[in-house]
PyMOL Python script that loads the backbone (N, CA, C, O; Angstrom):
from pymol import cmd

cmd.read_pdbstr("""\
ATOM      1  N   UNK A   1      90.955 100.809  59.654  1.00  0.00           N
ATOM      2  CA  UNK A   1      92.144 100.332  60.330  1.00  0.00           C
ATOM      3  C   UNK A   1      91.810  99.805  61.725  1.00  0.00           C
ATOM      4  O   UNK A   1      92.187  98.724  62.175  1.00  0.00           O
ATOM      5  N   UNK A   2      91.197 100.538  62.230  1.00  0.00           N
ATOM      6  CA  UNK A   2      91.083 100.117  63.855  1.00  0.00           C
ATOM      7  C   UNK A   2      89.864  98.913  63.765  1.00  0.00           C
ATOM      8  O   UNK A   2      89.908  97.923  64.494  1.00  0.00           O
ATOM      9  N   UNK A   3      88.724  99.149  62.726  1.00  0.00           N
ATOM     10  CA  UNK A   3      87.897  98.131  62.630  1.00  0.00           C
ATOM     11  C   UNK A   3      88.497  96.910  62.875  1.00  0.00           C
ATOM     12  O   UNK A   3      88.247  96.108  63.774  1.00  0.00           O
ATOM     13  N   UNK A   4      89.677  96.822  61.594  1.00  0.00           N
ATOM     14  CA  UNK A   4      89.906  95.451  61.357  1.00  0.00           C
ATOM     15  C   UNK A   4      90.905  94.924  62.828  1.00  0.00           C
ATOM     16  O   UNK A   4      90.769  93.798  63.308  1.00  0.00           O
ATOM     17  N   UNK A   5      91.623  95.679  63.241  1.00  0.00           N
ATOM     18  CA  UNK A   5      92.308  95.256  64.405  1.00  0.00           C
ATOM     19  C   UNK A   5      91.281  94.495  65.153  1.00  0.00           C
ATOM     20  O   UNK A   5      91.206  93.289  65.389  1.00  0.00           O
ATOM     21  N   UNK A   6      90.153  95.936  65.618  1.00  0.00           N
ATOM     22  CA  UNK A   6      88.987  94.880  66.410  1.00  0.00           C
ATOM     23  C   UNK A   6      88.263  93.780  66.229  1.00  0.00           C
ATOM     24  O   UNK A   6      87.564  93.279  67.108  1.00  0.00           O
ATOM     25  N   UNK A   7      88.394  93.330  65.041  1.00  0.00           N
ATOM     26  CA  UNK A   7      87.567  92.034  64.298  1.00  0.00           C
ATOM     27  C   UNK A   7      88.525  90.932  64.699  1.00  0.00           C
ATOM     28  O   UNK A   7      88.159  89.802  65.023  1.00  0.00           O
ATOM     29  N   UNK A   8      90.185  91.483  64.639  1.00  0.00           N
ATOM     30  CA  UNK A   8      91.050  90.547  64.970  1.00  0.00           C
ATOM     31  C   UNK A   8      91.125  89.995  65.966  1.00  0.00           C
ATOM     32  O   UNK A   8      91.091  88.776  66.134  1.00  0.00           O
ATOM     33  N   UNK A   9      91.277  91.117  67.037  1.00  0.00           N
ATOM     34  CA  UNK A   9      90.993  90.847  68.491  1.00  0.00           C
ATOM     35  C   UNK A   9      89.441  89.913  68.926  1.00  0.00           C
ATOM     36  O   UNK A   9      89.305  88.877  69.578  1.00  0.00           O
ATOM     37  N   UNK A  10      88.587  90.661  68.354  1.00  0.00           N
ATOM     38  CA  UNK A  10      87.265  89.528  68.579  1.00  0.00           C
ATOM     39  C   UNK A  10      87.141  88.400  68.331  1.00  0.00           C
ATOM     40  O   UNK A  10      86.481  87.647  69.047  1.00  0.00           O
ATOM     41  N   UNK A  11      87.752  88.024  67.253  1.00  0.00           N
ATOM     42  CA  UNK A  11      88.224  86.324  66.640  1.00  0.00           C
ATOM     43  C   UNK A  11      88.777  85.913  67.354  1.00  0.00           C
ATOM     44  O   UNK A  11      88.437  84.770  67.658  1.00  0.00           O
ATOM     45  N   UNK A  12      89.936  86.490  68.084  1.00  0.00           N
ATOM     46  CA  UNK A  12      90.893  85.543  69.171  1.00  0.00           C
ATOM     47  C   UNK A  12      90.119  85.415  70.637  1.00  0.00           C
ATOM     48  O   UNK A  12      90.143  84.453  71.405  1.00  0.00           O
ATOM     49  N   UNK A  13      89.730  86.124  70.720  1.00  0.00           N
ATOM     50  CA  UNK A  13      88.572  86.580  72.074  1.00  0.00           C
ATOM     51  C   UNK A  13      87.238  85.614  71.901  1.00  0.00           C
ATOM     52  O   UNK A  13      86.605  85.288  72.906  1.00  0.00           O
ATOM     53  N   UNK A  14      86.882  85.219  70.727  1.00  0.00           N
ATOM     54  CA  UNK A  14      85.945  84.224  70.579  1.00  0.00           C
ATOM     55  C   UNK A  14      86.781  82.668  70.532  1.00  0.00           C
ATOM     56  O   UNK A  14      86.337  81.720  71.179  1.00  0.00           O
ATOM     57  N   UNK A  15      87.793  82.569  69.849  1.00  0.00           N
ATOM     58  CA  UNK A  15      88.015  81.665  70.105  1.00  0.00           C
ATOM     59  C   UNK A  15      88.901  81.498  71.332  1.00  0.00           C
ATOM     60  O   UNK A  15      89.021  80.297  71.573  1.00  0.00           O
ATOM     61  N   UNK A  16      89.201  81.843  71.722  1.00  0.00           N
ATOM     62  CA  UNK A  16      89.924  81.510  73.280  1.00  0.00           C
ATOM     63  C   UNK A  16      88.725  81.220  74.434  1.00  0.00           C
ATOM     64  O   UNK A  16      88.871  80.566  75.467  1.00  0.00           O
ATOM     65  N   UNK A  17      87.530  81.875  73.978  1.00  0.00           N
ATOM     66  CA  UNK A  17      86.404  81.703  74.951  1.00  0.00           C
ATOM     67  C   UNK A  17      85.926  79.865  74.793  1.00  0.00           C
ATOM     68  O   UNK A  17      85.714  79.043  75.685  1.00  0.00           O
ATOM     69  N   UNK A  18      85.891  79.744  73.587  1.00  0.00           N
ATOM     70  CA  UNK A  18      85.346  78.376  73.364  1.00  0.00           C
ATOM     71  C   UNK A  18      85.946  77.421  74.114  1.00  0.00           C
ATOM     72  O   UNK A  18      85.462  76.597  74.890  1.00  0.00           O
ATOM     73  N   UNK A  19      87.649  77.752  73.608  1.00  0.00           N
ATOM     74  CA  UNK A  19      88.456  76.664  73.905  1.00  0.00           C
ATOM     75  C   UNK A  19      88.131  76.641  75.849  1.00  0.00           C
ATOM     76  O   UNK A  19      87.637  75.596  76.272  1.00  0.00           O
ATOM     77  N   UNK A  20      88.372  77.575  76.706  1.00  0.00           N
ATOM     78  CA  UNK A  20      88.317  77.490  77.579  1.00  0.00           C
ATOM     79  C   UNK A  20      86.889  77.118  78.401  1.00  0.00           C
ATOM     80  O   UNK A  20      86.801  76.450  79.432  1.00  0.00           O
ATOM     81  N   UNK A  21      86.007  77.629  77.785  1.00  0.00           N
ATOM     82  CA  UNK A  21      84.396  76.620  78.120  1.00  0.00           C
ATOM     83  C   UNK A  21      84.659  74.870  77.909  1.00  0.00           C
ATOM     84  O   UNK A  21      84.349  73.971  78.691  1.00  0.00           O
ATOM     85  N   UNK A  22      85.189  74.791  76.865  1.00  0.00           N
ATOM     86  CA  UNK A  22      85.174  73.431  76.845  1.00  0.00           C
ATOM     87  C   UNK A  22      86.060  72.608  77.813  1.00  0.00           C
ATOM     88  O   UNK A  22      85.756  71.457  78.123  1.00  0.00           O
ATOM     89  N   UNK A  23      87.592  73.475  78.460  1.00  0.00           N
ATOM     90  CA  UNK A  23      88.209  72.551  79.336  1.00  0.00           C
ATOM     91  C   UNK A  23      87.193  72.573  81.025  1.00  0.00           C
ATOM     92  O   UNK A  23      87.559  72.088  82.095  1.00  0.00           O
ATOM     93  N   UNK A  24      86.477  72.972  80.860  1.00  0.00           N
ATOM     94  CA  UNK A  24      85.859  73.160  82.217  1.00  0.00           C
ATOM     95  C   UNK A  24      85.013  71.905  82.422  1.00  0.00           C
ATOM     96  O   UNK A  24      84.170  71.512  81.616  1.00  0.00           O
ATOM     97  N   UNK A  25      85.304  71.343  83.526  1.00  0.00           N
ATOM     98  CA  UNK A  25      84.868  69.634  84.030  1.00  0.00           C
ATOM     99  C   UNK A  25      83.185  69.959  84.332  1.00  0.00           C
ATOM    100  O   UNK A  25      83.040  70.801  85.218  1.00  0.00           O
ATOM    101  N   UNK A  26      82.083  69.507  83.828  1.00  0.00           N
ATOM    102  CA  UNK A  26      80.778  69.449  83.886  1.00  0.00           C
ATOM    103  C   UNK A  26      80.865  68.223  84.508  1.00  0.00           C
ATOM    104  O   UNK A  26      81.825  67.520  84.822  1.00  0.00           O
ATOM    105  N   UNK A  27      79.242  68.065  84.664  1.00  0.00           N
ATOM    106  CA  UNK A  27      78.898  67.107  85.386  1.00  0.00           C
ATOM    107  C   UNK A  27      79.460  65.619  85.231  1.00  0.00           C
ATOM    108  O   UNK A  27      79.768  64.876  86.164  1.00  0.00           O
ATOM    109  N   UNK A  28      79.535  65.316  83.792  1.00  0.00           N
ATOM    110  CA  UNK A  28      80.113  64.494  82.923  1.00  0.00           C
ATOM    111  C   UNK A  28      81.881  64.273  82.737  1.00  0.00           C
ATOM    112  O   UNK A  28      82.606  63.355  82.352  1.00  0.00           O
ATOM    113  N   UNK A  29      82.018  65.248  83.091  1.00  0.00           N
ATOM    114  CA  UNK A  29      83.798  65.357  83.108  1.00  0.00           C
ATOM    115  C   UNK A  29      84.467  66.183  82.239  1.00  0.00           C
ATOM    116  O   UNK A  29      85.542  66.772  82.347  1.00  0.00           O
ATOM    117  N   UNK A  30      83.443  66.115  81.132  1.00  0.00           N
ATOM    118  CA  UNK A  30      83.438  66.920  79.521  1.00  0.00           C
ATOM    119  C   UNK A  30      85.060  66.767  79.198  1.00  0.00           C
ATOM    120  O   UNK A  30      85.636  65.830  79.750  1.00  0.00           O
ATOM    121  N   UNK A  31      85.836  67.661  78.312  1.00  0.00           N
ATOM    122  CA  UNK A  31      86.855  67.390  77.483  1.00  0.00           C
ATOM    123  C   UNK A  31      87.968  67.827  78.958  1.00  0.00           C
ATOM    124  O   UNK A  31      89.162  67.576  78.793  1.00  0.00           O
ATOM    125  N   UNK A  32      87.676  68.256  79.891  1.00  0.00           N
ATOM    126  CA  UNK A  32      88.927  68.098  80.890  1.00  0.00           C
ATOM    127  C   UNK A  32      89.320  66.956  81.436  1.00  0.00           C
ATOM    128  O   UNK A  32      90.317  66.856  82.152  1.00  0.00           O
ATOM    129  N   UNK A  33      88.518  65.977  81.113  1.00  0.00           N
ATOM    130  CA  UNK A  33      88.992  64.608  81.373  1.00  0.00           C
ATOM    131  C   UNK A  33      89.826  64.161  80.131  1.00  0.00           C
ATOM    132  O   UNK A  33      90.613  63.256  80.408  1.00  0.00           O
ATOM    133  N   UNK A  34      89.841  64.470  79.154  1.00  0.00           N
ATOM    134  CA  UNK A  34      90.684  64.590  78.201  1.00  0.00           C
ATOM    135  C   UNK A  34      92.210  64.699  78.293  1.00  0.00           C
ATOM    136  O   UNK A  34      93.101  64.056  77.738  1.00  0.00           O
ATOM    137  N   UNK A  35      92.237  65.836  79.273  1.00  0.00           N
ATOM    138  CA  UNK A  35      93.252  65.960  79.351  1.00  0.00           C
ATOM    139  C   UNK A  35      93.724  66.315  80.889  1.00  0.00           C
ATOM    140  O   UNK A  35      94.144  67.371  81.362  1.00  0.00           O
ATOM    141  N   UNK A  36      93.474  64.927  81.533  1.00  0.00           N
ATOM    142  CA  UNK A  36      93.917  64.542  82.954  1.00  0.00           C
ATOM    143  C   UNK A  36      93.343  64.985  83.628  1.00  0.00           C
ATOM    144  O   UNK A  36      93.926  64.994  84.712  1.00  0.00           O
ATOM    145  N   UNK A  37      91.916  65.668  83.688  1.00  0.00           N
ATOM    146  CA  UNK A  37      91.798  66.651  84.695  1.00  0.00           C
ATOM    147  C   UNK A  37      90.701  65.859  85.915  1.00  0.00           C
ATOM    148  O   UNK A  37      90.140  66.368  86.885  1.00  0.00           O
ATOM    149  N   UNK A  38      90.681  64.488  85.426  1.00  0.00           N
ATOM    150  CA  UNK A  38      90.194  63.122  86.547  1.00  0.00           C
ATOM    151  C   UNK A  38      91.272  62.289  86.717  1.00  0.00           C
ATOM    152  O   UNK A  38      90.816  61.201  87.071  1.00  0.00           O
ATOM    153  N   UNK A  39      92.703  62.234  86.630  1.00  0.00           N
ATOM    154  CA  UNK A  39      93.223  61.352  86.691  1.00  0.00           C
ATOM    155  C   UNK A  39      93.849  61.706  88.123  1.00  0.00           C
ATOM    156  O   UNK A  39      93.523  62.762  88.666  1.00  0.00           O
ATOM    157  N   UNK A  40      94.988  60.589  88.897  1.00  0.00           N
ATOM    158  CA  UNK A  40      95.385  60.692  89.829  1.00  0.00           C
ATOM    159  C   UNK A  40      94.731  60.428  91.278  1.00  0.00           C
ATOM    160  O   UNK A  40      93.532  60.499  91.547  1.00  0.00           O
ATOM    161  N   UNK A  41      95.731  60.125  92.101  1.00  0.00           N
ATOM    162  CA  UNK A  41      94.443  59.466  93.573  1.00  0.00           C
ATOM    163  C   UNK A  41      93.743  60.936  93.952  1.00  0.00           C
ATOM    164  O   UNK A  41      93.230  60.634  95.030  1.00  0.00           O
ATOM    165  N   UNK A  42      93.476  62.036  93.781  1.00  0.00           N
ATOM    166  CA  UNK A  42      93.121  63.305  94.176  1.00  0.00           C
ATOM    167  C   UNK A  42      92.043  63.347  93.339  1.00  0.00           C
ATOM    168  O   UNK A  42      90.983  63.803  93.769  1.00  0.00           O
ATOM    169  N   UNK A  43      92.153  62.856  91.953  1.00  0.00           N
ATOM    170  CA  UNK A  43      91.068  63.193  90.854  1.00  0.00           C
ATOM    171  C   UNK A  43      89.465  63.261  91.614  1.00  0.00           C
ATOM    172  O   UNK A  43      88.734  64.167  91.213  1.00  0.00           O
ATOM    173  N   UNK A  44      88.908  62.303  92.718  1.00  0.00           N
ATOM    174  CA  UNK A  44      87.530  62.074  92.484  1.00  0.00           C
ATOM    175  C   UNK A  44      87.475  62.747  93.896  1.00  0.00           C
ATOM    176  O   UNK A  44      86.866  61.970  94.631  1.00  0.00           O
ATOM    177  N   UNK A  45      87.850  63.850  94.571  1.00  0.00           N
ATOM    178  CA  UNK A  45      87.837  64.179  95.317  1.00  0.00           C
ATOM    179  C   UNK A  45      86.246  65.246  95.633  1.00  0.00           C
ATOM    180  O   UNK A  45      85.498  65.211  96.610  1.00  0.00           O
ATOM    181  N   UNK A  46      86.163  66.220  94.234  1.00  0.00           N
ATOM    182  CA  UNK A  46      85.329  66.760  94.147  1.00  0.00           C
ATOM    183  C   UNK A  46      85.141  68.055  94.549  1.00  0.00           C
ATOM    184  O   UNK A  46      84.177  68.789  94.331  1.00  0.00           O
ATOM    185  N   UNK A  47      86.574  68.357  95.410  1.00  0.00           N
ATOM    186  CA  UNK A  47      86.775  69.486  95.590  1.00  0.00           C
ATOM    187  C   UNK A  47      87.361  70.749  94.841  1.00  0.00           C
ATOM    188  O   UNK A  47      88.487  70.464  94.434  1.00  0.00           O
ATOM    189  N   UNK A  48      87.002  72.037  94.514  1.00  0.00           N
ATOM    190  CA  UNK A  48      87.633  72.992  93.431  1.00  0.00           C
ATOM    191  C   UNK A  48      89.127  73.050  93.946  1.00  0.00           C
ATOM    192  O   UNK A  48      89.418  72.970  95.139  1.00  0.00           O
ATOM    193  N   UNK A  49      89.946  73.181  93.032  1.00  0.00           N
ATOM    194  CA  UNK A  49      91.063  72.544  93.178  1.00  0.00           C
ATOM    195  C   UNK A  49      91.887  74.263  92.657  1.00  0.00           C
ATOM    196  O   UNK A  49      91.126  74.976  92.003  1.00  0.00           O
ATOM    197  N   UNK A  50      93.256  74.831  92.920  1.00  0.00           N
ATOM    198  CA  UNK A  50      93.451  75.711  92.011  1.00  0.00           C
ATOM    199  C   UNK A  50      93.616  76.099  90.852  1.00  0.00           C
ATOM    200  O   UNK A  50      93.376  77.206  90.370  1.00  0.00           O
ATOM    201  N   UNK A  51      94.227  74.760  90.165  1.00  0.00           N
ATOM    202  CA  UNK A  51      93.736  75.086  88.820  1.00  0.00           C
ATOM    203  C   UNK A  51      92.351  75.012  88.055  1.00  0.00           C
ATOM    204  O   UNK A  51      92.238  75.383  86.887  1.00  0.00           O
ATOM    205  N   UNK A  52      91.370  74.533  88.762  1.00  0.00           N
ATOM    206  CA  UNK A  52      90.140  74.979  88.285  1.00  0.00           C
ATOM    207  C   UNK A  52      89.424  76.560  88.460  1.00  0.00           C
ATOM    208  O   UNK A  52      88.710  77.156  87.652  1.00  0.00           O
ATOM    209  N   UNK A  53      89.938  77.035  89.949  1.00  0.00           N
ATOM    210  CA  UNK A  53      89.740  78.135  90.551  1.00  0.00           C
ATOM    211  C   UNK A  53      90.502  79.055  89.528  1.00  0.00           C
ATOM    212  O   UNK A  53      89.923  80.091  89.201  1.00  0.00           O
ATOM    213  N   UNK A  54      91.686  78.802  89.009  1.00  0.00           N
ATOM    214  CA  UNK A  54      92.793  79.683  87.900  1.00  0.00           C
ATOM    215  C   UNK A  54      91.268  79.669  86.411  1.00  0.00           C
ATOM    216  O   UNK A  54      90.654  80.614  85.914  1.00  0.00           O
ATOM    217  N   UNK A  55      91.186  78.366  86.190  1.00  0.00           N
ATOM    218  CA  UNK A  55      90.386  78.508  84.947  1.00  0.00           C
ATOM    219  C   UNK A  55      89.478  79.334  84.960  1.00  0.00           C
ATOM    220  O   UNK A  55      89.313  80.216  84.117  1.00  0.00           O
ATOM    221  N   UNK A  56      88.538  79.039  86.300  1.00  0.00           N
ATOM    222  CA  UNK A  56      87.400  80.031  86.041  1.00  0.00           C
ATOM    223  C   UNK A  56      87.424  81.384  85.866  1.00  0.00           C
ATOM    224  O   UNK A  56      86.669  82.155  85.274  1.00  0.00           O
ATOM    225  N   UNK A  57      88.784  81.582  86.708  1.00  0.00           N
ATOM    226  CA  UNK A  57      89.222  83.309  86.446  1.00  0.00           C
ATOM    227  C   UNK A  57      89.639  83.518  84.857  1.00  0.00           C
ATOM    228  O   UNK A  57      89.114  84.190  83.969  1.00  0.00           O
ATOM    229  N   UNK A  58      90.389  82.966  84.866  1.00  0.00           N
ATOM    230  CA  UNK A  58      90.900  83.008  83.230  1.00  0.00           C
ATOM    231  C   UNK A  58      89.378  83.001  82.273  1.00  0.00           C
ATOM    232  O   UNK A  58      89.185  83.939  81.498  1.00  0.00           O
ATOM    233  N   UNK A  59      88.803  82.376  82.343  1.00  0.00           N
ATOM    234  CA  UNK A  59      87.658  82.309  81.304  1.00  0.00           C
ATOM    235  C   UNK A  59      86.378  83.703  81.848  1.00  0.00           C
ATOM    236  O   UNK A  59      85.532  84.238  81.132  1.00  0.00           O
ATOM    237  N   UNK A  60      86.602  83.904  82.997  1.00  0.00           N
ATOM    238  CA  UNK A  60      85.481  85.150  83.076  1.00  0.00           C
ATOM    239  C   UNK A  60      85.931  86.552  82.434  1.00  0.00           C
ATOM    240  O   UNK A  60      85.192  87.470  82.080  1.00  0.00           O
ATOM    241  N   UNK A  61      87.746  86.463  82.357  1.00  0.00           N
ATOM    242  CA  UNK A  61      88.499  87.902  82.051  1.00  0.00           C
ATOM    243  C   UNK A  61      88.418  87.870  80.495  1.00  0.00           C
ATOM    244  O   UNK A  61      88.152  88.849  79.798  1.00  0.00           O
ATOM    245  N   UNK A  62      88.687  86.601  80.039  1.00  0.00           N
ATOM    246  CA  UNK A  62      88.292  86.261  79.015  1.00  0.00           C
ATOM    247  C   UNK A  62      87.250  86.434  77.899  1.00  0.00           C
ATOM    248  O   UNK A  62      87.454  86.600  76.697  1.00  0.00           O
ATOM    249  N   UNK A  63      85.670  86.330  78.805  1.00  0.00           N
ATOM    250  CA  UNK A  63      84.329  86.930  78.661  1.00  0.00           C
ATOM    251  C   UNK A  63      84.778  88.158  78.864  1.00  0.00           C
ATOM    252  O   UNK A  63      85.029  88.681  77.778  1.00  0.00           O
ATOM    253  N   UNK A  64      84.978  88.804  79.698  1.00  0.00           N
ATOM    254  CA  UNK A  64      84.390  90.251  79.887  1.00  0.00           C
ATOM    255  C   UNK A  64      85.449  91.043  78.770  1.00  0.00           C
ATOM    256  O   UNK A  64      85.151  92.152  78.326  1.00  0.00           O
ATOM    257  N   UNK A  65      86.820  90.277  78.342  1.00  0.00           N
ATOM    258  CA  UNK A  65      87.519  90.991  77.371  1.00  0.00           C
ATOM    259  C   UNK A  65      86.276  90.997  76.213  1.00  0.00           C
ATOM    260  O   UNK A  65      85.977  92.135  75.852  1.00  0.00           O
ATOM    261  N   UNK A  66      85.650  90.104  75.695  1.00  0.00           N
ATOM    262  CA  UNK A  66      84.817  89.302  74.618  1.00  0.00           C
ATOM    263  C   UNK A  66      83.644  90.458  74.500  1.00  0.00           C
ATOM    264  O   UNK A  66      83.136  90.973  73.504  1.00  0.00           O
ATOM    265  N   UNK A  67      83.409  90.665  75.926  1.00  0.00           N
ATOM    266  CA  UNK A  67      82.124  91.636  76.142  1.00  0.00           C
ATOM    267  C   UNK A  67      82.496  92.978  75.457  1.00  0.00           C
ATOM    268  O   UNK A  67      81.791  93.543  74.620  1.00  0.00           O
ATOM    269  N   UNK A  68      83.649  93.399  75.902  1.00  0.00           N
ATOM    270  CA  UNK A  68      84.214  94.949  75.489  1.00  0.00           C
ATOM    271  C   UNK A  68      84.785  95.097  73.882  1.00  0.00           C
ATOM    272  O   UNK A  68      85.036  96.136  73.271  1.00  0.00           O
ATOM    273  N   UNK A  69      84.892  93.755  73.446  1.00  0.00           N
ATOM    274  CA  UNK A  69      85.608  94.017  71.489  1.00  0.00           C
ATOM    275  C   UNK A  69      84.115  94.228  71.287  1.00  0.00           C
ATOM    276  O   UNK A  69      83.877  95.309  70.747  1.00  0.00           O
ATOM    277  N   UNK A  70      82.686  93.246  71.668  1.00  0.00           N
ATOM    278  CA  UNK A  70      81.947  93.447  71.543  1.00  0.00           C
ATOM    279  C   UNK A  70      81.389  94.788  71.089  1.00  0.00           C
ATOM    280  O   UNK A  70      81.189  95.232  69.958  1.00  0.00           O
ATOM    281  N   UNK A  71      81.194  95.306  72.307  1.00  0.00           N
ATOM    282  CA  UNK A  71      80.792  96.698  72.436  1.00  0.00           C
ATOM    283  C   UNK A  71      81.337  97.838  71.288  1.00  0.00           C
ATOM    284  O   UNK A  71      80.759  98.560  70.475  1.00  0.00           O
ATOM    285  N   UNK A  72      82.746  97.612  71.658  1.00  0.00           N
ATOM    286  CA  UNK A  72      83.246  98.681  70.570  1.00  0.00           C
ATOM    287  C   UNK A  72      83.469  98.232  69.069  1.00  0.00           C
ATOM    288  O   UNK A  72      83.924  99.109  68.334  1.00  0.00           O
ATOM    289  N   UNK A  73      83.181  96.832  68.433  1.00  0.00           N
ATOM    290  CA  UNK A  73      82.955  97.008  67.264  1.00  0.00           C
ATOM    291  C   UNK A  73      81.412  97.522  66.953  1.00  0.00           C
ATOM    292  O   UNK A  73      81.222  98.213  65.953  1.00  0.00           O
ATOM    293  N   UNK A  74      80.361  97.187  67.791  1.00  0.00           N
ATOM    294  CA  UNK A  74      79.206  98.209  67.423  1.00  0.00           C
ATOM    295  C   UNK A  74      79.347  99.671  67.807  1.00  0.00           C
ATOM    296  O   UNK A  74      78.469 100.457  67.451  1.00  0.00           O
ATOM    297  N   UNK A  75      80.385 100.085  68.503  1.00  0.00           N
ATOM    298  CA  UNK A  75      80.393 101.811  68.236  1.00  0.00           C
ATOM    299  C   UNK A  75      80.916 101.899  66.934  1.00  0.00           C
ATOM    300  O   UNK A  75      80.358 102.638  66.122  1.00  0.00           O
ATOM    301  N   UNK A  76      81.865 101.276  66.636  1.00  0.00           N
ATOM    302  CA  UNK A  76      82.905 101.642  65.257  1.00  0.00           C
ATOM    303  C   UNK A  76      82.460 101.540  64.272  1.00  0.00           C
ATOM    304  O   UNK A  76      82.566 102.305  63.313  1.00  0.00           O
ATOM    305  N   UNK A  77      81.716 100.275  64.386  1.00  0.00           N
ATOM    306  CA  UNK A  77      81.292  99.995  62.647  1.00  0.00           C
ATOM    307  C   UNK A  77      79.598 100.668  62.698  1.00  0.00           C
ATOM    308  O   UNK A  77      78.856 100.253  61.808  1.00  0.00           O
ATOM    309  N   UNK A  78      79.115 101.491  63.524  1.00  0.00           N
ATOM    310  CA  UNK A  78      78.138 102.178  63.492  1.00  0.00           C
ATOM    311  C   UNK A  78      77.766 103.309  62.967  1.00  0.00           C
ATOM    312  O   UNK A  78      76.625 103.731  63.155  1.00  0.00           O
TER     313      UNK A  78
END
""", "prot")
cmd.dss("prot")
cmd.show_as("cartoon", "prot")
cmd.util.cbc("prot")
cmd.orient("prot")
């Protein structure tokens, strides 16, 4: 029972990690230019902006949630 919860949780925890690696602007612009995240007279400024500062938080709590299903599906299913 609790396994499978945690497998559930790890699936969403893996995929929420992806999705949010990928909106993050690389050198290239990567898929946040996709979705506006160069557009506007502010875009080429180059400065971390708050919603990038929001993302990075969001995607590290994100990891470290990722880190901990981690962990405890190798206690459980051990």
């Amino acid at each position: 029972m609790i396994a499978g919860i945690l497998v559930a949780v790890h699936l969403v925890m893996s995929l929420g990690l992806i999705s949010l690696i990928l909106l993050h602007a690389g050198k290239g612009g990567g898929l946040a230019d996709a979705f506006g995240g160069g557009m506007g007279p502010l875009g080429n400024l180059g400065g971390s902006t708050v919603a990038e500062r929001n993302l990075d938080r969001l995607t590290v709590a994100v990891a470290v949630m990722f880190a901990i299903t981690t962990l405890a599906l190798a206690w459980v299913l051990d």
